[in-house]
C-alpha positions in Angstrom: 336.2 136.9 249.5 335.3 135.8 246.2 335.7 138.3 242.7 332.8 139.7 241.9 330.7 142.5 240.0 328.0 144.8 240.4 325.6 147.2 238.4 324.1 150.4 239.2 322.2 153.2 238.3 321.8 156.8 238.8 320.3 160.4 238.0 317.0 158.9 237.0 318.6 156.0 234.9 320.7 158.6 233.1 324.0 157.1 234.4 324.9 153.3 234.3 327.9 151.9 236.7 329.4 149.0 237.1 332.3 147.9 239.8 334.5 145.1 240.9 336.7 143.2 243.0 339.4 141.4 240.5 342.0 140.3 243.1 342.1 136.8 243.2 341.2 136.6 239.1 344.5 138.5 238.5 346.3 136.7 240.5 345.4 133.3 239.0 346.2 135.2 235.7 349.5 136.0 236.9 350.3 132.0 238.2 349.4 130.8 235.0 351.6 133.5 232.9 354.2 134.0 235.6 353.8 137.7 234.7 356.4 140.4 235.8 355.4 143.0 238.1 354.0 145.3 235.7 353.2 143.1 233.2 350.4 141.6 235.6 349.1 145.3 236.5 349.0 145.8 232.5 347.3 142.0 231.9 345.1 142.5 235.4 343.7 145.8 234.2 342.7 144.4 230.3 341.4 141.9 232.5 339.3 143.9 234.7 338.3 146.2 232.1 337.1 143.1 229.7 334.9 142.2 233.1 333.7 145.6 233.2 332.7 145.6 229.6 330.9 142.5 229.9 328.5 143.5 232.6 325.7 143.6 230.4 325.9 140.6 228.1 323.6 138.1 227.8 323.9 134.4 227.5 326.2 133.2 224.7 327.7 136.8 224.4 331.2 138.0 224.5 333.7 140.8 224.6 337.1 140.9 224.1 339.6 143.3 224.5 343.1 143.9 222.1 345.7 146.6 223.7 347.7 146.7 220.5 350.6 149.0 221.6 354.2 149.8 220.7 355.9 149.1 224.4 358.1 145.7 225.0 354.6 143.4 226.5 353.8 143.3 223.0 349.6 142.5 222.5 347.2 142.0 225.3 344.3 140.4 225.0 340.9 139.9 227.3 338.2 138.5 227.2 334.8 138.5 229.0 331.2 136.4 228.5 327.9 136.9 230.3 329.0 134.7 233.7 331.7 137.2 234.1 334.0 134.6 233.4 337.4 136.0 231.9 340.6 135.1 230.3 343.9 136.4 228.8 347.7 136.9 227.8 350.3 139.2 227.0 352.6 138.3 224.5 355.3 139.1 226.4 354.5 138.2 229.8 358.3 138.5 231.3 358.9 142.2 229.9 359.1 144.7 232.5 360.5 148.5 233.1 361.8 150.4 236.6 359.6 152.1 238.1 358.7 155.7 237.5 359.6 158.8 239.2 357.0 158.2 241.4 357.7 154.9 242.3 355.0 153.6 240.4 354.7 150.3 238.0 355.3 151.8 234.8 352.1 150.5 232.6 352.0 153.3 229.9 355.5 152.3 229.1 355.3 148.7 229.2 352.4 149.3 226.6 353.4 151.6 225.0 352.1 154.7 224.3 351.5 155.0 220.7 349.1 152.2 219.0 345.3 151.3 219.1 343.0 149.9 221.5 340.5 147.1 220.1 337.1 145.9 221.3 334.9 143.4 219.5 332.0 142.2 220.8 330.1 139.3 219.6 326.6 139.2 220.1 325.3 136.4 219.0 324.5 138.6 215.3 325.8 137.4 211.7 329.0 139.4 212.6 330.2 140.4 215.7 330.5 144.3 216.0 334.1 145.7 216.4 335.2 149.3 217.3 338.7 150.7 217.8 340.4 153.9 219.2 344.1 155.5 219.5 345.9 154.7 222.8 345.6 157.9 224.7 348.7 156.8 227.3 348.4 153.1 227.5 347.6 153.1 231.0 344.2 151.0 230.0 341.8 153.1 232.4 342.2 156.5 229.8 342.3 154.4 226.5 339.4 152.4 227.5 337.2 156.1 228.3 339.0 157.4 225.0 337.6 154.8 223.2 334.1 154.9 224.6 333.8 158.5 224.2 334.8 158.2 220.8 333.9 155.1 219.1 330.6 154.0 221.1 329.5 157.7 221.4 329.0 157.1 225.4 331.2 159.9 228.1 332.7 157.5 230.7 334.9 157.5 233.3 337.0 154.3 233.9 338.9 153.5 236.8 341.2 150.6 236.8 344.3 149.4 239.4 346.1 146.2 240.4 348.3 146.3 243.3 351.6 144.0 243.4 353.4 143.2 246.3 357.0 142.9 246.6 356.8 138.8 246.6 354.8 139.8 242.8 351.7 138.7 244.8 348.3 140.3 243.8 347.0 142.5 247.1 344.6 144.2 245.0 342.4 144.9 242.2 339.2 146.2 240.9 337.6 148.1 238.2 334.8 151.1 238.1 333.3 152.5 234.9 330.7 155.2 235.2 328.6 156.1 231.8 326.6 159.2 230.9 323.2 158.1 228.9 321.3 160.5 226.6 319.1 162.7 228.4 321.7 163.2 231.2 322.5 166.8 232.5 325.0 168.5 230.4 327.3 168.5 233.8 327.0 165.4 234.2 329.9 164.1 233.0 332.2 166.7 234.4 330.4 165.9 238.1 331.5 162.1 237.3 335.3 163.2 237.0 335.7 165.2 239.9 333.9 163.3 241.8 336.5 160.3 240.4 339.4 162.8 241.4 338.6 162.9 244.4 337.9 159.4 245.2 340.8 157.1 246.4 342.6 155.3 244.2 340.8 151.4 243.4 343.3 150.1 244.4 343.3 151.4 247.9 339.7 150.9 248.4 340.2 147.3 247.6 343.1 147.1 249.9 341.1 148.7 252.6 338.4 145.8 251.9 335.8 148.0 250.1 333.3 145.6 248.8 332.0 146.3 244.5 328.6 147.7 246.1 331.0 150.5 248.5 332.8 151.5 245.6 330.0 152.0 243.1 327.9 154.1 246.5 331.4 156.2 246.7 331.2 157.3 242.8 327.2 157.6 242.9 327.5 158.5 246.2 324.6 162.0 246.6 322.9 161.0 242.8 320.1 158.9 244.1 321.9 155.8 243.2 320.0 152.2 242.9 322.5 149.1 243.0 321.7 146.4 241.2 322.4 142.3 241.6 326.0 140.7 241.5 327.4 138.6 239.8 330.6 136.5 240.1 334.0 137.2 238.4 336.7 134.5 237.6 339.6 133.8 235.5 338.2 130.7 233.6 339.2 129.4 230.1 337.4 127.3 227.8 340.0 125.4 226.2 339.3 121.7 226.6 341.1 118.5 225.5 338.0 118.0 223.1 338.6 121.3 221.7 342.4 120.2 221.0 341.4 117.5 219.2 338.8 119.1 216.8 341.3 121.9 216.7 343.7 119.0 215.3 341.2 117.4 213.1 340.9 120.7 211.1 344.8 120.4 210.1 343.8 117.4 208.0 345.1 113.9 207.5 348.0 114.7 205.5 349.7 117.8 208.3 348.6 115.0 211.1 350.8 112.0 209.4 354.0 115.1 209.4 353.5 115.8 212.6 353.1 112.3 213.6 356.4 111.9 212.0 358.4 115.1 213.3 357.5 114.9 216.7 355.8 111.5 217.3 352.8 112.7 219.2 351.1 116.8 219.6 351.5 118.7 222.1 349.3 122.1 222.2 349.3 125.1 224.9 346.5 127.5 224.9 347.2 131.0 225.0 344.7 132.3 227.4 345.8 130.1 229.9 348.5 127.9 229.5 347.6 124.7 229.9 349.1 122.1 228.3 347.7 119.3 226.3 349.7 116.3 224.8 348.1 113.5 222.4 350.3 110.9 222.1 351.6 108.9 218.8 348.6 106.2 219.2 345.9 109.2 219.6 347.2 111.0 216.8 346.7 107.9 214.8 343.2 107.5 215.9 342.5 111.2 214.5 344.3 110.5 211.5 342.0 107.1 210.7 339.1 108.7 211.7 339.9 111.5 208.7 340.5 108.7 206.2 337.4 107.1 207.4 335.3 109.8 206.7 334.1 110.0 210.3 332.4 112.5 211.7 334.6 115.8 213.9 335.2 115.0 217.3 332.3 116.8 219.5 333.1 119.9 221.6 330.5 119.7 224.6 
C-alpha cells in the first residue's frame, strides 16, 4: 500500500485532524541515508511530522521542519509542500544509542533533550513566516504539540512512531495530529489526550494494517467526525542536474576556473537525498565560457 494522508473534522468544525501512513517514505529515507536504527525513527518522525504539517498547503507552499538539539544526530531537517511530497537529513545519520530500559529506540537521547525546535513555513508571501519553541524531550511527537501550543496559539495532540526491524528495515510508520479551534468546548482538549492515551500506539495500528482513515475514526472516533479526501505521501527531492549547474553558475567564473584546477571536474551531493551529481572538466568549461560570455543562467524547469 502506497503512503498516504488524510484530513478530518470534528465537533462541529471545532477540531481539525490529520493522519498518515509513512512506511515506505521512511524507509526510502533510510536507503538513501543508510540511517542507524534510531537515527531513522528520529529522521522518519521529522519526516512524518513535516507531512503532517503540510496537510493544508496549497500549491507552491512549503513547510519545513529544524529539530536543532544537543544529542549526537546533530540537526534534522524536513520538509513538506502541498503534493505531500517530503524530504530530509540528519546530520549525523550513523549516530546511535542502546536502547532504554524499556527496550525502546532511544530518540530523546539521540536528539537530545535540551535545544529548540524550528518551523518555517513559506507561503508564497514576501517572507516566509517562521516560529520556534524549546524541545520539551526530543522525542518529536511532544516538541512538535509544545510548539503548537505555544508558538501557533493552537492545543494539539501529536502522535508520531516508526517501527525498525532487527534487519534496520522500516515495518511501520505514521503520524496523527489532532487540533482544538476557537470556539471548541473548554474540555476539549483534555477529551483529545485521553482519548490519545488510550489509543494504541501508531505504530501498532500501522503494523496491524490500519489504513490513515481508521486511525483518524479511532481518535474522532464518538465526536461526529467527517473525513475528508487523501492525498499521497512520498519521499521525493527536487534537486536536479539543472539545479547543480545554476547552483555552480552562482560561484562565478573565477571559483569555477579553481575548482576546474583543484579537482578537474565538480562533483555535488544534495543533502536531502543524496544523490550525486558529477560535471566533468569539459562541462565545467562550458559554464565557465558561458559566464565570460555574458550568457544567460542555466534554466531550472
Amino acid at each position: 500500500m502506497r503512503d498516504y494522508m488524510i484530513r478530518g473534522t470534528a465537533a462541529g468544525e471545532k477540531i481539525r485532524a490529520v493522519a498518515t501512513v509513512t512506511t515506505q517514505t521512511v524507509e526510502d529515507a533510510r536507503i538513501r541515508h543508510t540511517t542507524s536504527a534510531t537515527a531513522t525513527a528520529a529522521l522518519g518522525r521529522s519526516l512524518t511530522a513535516a507531512a503532517l504539517l503540510g496537510a493544508g498547503l496549497k500549491a507552491g507552499q512549503s513547510v519545513m521542519l529544524r529539530v536543532l538539539g544537543d544529542g549526537p544526530i546533530g540537526a534534522i531537517i524536513a520538509q513538506a509542500d502541498a503534493w505531500g511530497r517530503v524530504r530530509g537529513y540528519a546530520a549525523n545519520p550513523h549516530a546511535d544509542l542502546p536502547e532504554t530500559p524499556q527496550r525502546k529506540l532511544d530518540v530523546g537521547g539521540l536528539v537530545g533533550r535540551r535545544g529548540t525546535l524550528h518551523v518555517t513555513r513559506d507561503l508564497g508571501m514576501r517572507s516566509p513566516y517562521h516560529g520556534s519553541a524549546p524541545l520539551i524531550s526530543g522525542e518529536i511527537a511532544e516538541d512538535l504539540a509544545a510548539y503548537l501550543a505555544s508558538s501557533e496559539q493552537i492545543p494539539s495532540v501529536v502522535a508520531l512512531g516508526v517501527l525498525v526491524g532487527r534487519d534496520l528495515h522500516v515495518l511501520a510508520a505514521g503520524g496523527l495530529c489532532v487540533q482544538v479551534l476557537p470556539g471548541a468546548a473548554p474540555d476539549a482538549v483534555a477529551d483529545l489526550e485521553a482519548r490519545a492515551r488510550r489509543l494504541p500506539p501508531i505504530t501498532q495500528l500501522v503494523a496491524d494494517g490500519c489504513t490513515p482513515e481508521e486511525i483518524l475514526t479511532a481518535a474522532l472516533g464518538g465526536m461526529d467526525p467527517s473525513i475528508g479526501a487523501t492525498s499521497p505521501v512520498a519521499f521525493q527531492c527536487g534537486c536536479s542536474r539543472r539545479r547543480v549547474e545554476e547552483m555552480l553558475w552562482g560561484l562565478g567564473a573565477d571559483e569555477l576556473e579553481a575548482l576546474l584546477a583543484q579537482e578537474g571536474q565538480a562533483e555535488v551531493t544534495c543533502r536531502f537525498c543524496g544523490d550525486r551529481y558529477v560535471l566533468s572538466g569539459r562541462e565545467v568549461e562550458a559554464l565557465i565560457a558561458g559566464l565570460r560570455d555574458g550568457a544567460p543562467a542555466p534554466a531550472v524547469q
